[in-house]
Phi, psi and omega in degrees: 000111186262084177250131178262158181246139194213150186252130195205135195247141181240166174235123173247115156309341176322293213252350171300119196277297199109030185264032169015036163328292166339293179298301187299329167303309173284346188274338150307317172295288226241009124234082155252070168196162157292161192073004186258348171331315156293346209268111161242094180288348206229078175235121146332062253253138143272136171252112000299104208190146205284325160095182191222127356295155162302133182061069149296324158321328202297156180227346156295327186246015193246306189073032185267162168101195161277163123206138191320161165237176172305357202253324184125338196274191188211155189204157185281116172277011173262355182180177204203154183314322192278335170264025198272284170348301181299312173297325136350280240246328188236049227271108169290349160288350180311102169319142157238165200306332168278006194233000154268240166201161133277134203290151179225158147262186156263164157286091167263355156290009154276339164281009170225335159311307203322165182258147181321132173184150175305355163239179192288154134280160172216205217211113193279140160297163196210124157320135175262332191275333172246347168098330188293166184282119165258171177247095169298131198243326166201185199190185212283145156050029166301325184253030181296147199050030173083007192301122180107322179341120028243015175273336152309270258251359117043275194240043174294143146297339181276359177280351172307336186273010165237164178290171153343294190274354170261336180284321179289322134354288165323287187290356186271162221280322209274013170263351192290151194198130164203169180234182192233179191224060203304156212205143217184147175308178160244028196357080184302132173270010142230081202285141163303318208261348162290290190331303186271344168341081205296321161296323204057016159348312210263128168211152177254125167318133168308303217284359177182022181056006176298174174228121158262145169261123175277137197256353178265356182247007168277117200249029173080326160314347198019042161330293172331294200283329170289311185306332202270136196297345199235010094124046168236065171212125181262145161255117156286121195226033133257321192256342187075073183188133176289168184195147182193163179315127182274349192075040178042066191265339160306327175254345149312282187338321173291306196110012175256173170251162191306140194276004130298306166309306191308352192241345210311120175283272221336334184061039189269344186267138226217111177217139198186148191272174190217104160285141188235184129246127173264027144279357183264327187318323274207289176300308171294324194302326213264358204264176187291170176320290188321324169281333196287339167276358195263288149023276208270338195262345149341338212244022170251119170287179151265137189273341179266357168289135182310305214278332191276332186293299192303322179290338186254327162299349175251348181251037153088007195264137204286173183272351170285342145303319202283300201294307173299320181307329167300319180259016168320097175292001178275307185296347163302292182276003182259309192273318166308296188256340189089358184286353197232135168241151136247192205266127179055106177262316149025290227267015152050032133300341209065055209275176168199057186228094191284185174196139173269124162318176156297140157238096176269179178322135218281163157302126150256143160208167205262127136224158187076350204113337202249145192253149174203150204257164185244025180212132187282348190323182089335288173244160204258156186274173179303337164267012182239359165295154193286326156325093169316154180283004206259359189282281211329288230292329194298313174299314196218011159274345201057025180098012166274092187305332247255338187278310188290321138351273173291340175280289188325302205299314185278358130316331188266300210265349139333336153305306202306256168016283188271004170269344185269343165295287215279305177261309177135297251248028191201122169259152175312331171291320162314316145330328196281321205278335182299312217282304177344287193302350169269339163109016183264174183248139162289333200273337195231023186238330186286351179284317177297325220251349162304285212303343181260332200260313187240010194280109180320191178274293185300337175274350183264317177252084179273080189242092184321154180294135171279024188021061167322304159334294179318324190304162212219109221262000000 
């Protein structure tokens, strides 16, 4: 047992406003400068929605990530020993600047320069990458809220996974629905974009597992950017050096959390360590679809079992990290209760940036003119939400509902739960029968509901010292 430490994060969609705070933080700390204009290390997504770059899920037209082969083992689908040379100079799989945006300014010195004339002057966009004038055509969150709809949102890749009559369904008015999806690296534990790096530039720290770029040994190849599936490793194309989110480790370091969390209003963000073994990685990447969640989430220990604490204290990790991996809110909700998944597991990174689903809005329909809801419940069952569960399983099951099920059901019924504490209008036996049916506890449905409801600065950000002393120069 090779056990390691990883800082690892949950998102509760729940509770996600979608004021993209988060994206103005980080684009403020680490790329407000050129050639980074473009670069959302931190960005915030519509669900149902083509997402940035556009449509970065389709792995047909991307080729990111892993994939199994028939024997079990895995190999990378943007490049190969053999194809790595060629690819250096052409990568057909490679986002190009229009499946990003171009970045622009205004002219506003013409709305005080222009010379007198009977009309307003106005402030034309301006390319930031060529200075010339453009016809602006997309942006950051161009199809945000459904914006465009149905030419977004539309062209989800994850709408294939419904039938005909649920996707038009989906888009019919008194069903529309959407959600939002913040998005981030996932320091991934078999991360692609290390794997493929030709430099070997991209590496993952031992003391906590972030992926890094050393940027004096970045040659520039952009390996990096085709492999990784969730397209958050960016070209500087002013310093010539790829580039992506650090977890803020400058600031880990310190004891604070990365300054997305740290902006976040909804308070949906969750950062805390995780013991793995990472002699298992290789074998969980490799498992079938069907498997890959159980797999992954195996390979997270308990930090209050005796034997993995002895094990992880001889392979150098100090006890005051294995004692934060105990009060870890990522281990709560990812291993503890089952609620936080993670996105596209498909694509075999291992990521280790979880999501609580959404529990979105009841069915509705029009007859007569009159909109009507489809459940008389208090709260409606997982199968009357207007998302179907086979888009959700797509997202964050590897195509399985039964993970995505269940983390809703324990949602629900924590609901369940605290309206018959709270409000009344819920009898206590009915509560008893949800949480039952949900695999819960009153003891763990009042536990879900501090850590998602009432939860401090500390519970949410549990960031062990970074023992700097220790360091070795």
């Amino acid at each position: 047992m090779n056990v390691r430490a990883q800082l690892a994060s949950v998102f509760h969609l729940d509770k996600c406003l979608g004021c993209h705070t988060c994206s103005v933080a980080c684009k403020n700390v680490w790329t407000d400068r050129e050639g980074a204009e473009y670069m959302w290390w931190n960005n915030v997504e519509t669900k149902p929605g083509t997402g940035y770059p556009t449509r970065w899920e389709d792995q047909e037209r991307y080729r990111g990530g892993w994939a199994r082969r028939g024997r079990g083992d895995l190999r990378l689908r943007s490049t190969s020993r053999l194809r790595i040379l060629t690819n250096i100079f052409h990568h057909p799989h490679m986002p190009t600047l229009d499946e990003y945006y171009e970045p622009w300014t205004y002219d506003y010195d013409r709305l005080f320069s222009a010379p007198e004339s009977d009309d307003t002057p106005t402030a034309r966009p301006i390319s930031l990458v060529t200075g010339r004038p453009i016809e602006i055509e997309a942006g950051p969150n161009w199809d945000d809220d459904l914006g465009g709809s149905p030419v977004y949102a539309e062209q989800d890749p994850n709408l294939d996974a419904l039938t005909p009559l649920e996707r038009a369904q989906l888009f019919a008015i008194e069903r529309l629905v959407f959600f939002y999806l913040p998005r981030s690296c996932n320091h991934c534990l078999n991360p692609a974009c290390v794997a493929a790096c030709p430099s070997g530039s991209l590496y993952k720290r031992g003391e906590d597992g972030i992926v890094l770029n050393d940027q004096e040994r970045c040659r520039a190849w952009r390996a990096c950017v085709a492999a990784c599936p969730y397209k958050k490793v960016f070209y500087n194309w002013r310093a010539g050096k790829s580039e992506k989110c650090i977890y803020c480790f400058p600031r880990i370091e310190s004891g604070q959390a990365p300054a997305c969390f740290q902006a976040c209003a909804g308070r949906i963000r969750y950062t805390g360590v995780l013991l793995y073994d990472a002699s298992r990685i290789a074998e969980a990447a490799a498992r079938p679809d069907a498997e890959l969640m159980d797999a992954h989430r195996d390979l997270i220990l308990d930090p209050a079992d005796p034997d993995v604490a002895a094990a992880a204290a001889r392979n150098g990790i100090d006890e005051s990290t294995i004692e934060a991996a105990r009060r870890s809110p990522v281990f709560a909700f990812v291993k503890r209760w089952r609620l936080a998944l993670p996105l596209h597991l498909e694509f075999r990174t291992l990521p280790m940036l979880f999501y609580v689903p959404p529990m979105l809005p009841i069915v509705s329909s029009a007859r007569d003119g009159v909109v009507e809801q489809g459940s008389a419940q208090v709260f409606h069952a997982v199968d009357e939400a207007r998302a179907p569960l086979a888009y959700l399983a797509r997202l964050f099951g590897a195509g399985d509902d039964r993970p995505v099920r269940y983390a809703l059901k324990k949602q629900q019924a924590v609901r369940w739960h605290r309206r018959a504490a709270t409000v009344g209008d819920v009898t206590q036996h009915d509560a008893e029968r949800v949480l039952r049916d949900a695999d819960c506890g009153p003891a763990e449905a009042d536990a879900i509901y501090r850590l998602t409801t009432l939860c401090t600065v500390a519970d949410r950000y549990v960031v062990p010292p970074a023992h700097r002393e220790e360091t070795r120069a």
